[in-house]
C-alpha positions as CSV (number, residue, x, y, z in Angstrom):
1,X,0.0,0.0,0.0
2,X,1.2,3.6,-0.9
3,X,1.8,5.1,2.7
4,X,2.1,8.8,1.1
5,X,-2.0,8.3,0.3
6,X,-2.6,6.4,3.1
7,X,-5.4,7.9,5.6
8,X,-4.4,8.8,8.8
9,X,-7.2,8.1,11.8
10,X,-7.8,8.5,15.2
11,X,-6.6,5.9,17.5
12,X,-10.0,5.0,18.4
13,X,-11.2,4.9,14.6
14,X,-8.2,3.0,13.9
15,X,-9.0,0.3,16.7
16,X,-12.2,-0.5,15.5
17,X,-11.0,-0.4,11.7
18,X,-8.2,-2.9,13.1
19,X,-11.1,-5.1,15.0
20,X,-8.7,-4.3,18.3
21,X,-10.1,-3.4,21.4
22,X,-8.9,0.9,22.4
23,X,-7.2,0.4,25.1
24,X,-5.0,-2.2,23.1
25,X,-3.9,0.1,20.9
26,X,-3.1,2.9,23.0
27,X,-1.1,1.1,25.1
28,X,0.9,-0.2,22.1
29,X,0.9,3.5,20.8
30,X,1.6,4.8,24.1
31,X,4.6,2.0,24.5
32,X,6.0,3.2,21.0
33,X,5.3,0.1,19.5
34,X,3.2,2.0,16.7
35,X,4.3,5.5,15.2
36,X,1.6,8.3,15.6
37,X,1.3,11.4,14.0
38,X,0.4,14.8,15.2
39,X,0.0,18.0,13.2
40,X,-0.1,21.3,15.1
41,X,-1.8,20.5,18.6
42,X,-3.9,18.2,16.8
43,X,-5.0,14.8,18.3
44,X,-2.0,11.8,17.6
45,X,-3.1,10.0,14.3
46,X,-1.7,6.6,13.4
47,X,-1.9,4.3,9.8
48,X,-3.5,0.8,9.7
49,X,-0.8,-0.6,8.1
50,X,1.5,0.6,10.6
51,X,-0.8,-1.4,12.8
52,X,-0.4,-4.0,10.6
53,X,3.5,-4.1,10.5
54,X,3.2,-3.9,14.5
55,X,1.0,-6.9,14.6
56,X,3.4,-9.0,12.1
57,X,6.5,-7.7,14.0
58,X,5.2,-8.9,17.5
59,X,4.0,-12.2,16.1
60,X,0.5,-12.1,17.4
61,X,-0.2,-13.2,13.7
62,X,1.4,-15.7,11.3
């Protein structure tokens, strides 16, 4: 997937995108696991597929 044209969402739109439960991905967010974005004093915005890369790197999926 083309990152540069990616969307970038809220953590909480992105958790249910992702089918994880909020809290899940904050912490992982919050631990640094997952890169976030932030424009201005805007609200941190992450990328699914940097979810995705999280999830393959951690090997909660094969």
């Amino acid at each position: 997937m083309n990152t540069s044209l990616e969307p970038l969402l809220s953590i909480k739109a992105a958790a249910n995108a992702a089918g994880l439960k909020y809290w899940l991905l904050l912490r992982a967010v919050n631990n640094g696991d997952i890169p976030t974005y932030q424009f201005g004093n805007k609200r941190r915005r992450v990328r699914l597929s940097d979810i995705e890369a999280a999830i393959v790197k951690s090997g909660w999926c094969e």
